[in-house]
C-alpha positions as CSV (number, residue, x, y, z in Angstrom):
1,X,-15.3,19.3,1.1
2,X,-17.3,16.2,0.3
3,X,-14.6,14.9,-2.1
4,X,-11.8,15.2,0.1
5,X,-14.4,13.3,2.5
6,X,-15.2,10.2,0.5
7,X,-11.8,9.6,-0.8
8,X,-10.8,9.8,3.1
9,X,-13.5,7.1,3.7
10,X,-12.4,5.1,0.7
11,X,-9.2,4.8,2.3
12,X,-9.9,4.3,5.9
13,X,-12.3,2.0,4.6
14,X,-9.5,-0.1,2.3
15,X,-6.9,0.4,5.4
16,X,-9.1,-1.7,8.0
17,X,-10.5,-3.9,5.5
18,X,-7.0,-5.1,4.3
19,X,-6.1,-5.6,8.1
20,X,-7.9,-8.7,8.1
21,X,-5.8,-10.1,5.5
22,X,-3.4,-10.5,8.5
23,X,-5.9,-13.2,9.5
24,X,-5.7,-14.7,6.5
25,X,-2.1,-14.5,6.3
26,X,-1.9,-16.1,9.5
27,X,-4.4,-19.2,8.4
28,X,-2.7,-19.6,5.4
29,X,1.0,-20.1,7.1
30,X,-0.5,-22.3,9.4
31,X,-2.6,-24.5,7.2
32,X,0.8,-24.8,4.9
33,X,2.9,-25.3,8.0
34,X,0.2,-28.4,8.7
35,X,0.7,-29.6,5.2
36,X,4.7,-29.4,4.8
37,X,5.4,-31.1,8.5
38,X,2.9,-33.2,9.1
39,X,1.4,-34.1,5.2
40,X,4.6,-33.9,3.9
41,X,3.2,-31.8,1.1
42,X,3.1,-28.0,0.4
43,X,1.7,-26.3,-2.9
44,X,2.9,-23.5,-4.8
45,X,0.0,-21.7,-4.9
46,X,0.1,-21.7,-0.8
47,X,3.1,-20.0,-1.2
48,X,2.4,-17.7,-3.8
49,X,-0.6,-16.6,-2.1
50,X,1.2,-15.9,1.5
51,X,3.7,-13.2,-0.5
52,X,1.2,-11.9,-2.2
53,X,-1.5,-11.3,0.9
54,X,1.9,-10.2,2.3
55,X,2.6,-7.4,0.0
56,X,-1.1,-6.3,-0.6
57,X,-1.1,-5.6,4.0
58,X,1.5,-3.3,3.4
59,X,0.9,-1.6,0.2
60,X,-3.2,-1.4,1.1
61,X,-2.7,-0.1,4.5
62,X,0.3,2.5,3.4
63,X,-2.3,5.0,2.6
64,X,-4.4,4.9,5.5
65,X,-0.9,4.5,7.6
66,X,-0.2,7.8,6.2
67,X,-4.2,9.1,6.6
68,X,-3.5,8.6,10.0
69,X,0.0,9.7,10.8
70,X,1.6,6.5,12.1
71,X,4.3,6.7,9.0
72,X,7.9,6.4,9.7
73,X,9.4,9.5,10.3
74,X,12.8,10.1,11.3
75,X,12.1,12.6,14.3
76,X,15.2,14.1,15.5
77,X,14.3,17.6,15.4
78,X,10.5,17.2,14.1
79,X,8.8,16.5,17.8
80,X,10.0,20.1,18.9
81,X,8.9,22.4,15.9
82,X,5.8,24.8,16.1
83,X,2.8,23.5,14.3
84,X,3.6,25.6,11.2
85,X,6.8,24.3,11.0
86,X,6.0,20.7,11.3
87,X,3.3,21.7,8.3
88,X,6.1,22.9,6.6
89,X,8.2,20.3,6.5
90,X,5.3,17.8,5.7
91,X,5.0,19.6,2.7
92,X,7.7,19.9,1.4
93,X,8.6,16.0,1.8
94,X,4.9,15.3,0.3
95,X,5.4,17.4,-3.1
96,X,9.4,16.9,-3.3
97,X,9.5,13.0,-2.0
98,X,5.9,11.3,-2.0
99,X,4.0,12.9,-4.5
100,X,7.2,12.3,-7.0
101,X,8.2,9.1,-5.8
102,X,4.6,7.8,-6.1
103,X,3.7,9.2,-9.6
104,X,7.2,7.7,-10.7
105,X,5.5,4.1,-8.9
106,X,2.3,4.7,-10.8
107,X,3.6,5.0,-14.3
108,X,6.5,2.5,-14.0
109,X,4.1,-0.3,-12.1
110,X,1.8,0.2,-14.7
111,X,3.5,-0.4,-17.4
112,X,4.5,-4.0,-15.7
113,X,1.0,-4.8,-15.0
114,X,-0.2,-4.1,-18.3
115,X,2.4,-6.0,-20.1
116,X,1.5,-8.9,-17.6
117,X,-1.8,-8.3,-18.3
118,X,-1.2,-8.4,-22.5
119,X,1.0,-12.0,-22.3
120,X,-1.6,-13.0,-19.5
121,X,1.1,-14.1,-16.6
122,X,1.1,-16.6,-14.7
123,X,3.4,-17.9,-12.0
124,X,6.1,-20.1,-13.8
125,X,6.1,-22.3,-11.0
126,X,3.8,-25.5,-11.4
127,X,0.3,-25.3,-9.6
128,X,1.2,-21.8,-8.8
129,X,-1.2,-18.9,-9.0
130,X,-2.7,-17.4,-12.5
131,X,-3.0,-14.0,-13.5
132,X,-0.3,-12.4,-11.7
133,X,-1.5,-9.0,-13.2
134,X,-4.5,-8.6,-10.4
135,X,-1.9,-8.2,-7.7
136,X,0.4,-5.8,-9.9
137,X,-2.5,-3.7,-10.6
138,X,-2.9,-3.6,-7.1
139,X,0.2,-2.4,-6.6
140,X,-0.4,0.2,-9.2
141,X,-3.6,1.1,-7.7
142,X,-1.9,1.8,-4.3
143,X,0.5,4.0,-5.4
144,X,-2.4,6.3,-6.4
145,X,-4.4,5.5,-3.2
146,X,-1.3,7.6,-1.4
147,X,-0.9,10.0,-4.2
148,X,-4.9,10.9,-3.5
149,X,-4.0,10.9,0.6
150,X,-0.6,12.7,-0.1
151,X,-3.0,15.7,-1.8
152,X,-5.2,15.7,0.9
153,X,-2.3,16.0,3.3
154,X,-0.8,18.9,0.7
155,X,-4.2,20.6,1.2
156,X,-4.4,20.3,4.7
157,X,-0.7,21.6,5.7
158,X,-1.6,24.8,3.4
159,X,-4.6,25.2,5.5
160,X,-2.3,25.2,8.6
161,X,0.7,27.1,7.4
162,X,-2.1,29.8,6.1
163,X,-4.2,30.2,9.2
């Protein structure tokens, strides 16, 4: 189905675009490493951007970890099941655990972004970052990125179980 397909592209797409924030990550620390040892200087902003380049890797490549299969799974008993019952079990943990857990992300993160977006937020520290609502609504905009996948995957271990 072509809308399965694009949002599948959309996410690959995001997952290895947001892997070169890692080399910006990596600049960053090493630029404000420069500054603090050997400038004996360091701005907040630096800072402020290395947590949140941090925490947009993770939460921008969850979905496409998940796309791809390379989640954490605690595989005890998993590795020996049947396909059908490995489908089984991936579906019930995506409707009962992901699909929950990230609609309760969705509506609570939303509700934070917005209200930082309303009072306008900015870091409370002095030359940090402005409008700390961009990377909540990221965060917010994540969470329905693996809802999407998490629906896909639904779909997909239906087809399985069914065939």
């Amino acid at each position: 189905m072509k809308i399965i397909s694009a949002i599948e592209t959309i996410i690959k797409k995001v997952g290895l675009y947001s892997s070169w924030l890692n080399l910006l990550l990596v600049l960053l620390i090493c630029i404000d490493v420069v500054q603090r040892y050997l400038l004996n200087q360091t701005f907040n902003w630096v800072l402020e951007l290395e947590w949140h380049f941090f925490g947009l890797i993770f939460l921008l490549g969850s979905a496409y970890t998940f796309q791809n299969d390379k989640h954490v799974r605690v595989d005890v008993f998993y590795h020996k099941f049947s396909a059908k019952n490995k489908a089984i079990v991936d579906l019930l943990g995506s409707v009962f655990l992901l699909l929950p857990m990230c609609t309760l992300g969705v509506v609570t993160c939303y509700k934070y972004a917005s209200n930082a977006f309303y009072i306008r937020e900015n870091s409370p520290n002095p030359g940090g970052l402005p409008a700390w609502y961009i990377i909540k609504y990221c965060v917010v905009l994540c969470f329905v990125m693996l809802i999407l996948q998490g629906l896909i995957h639904i779909w997909k271990q239906i087809k399985t179980i069914t065939s």
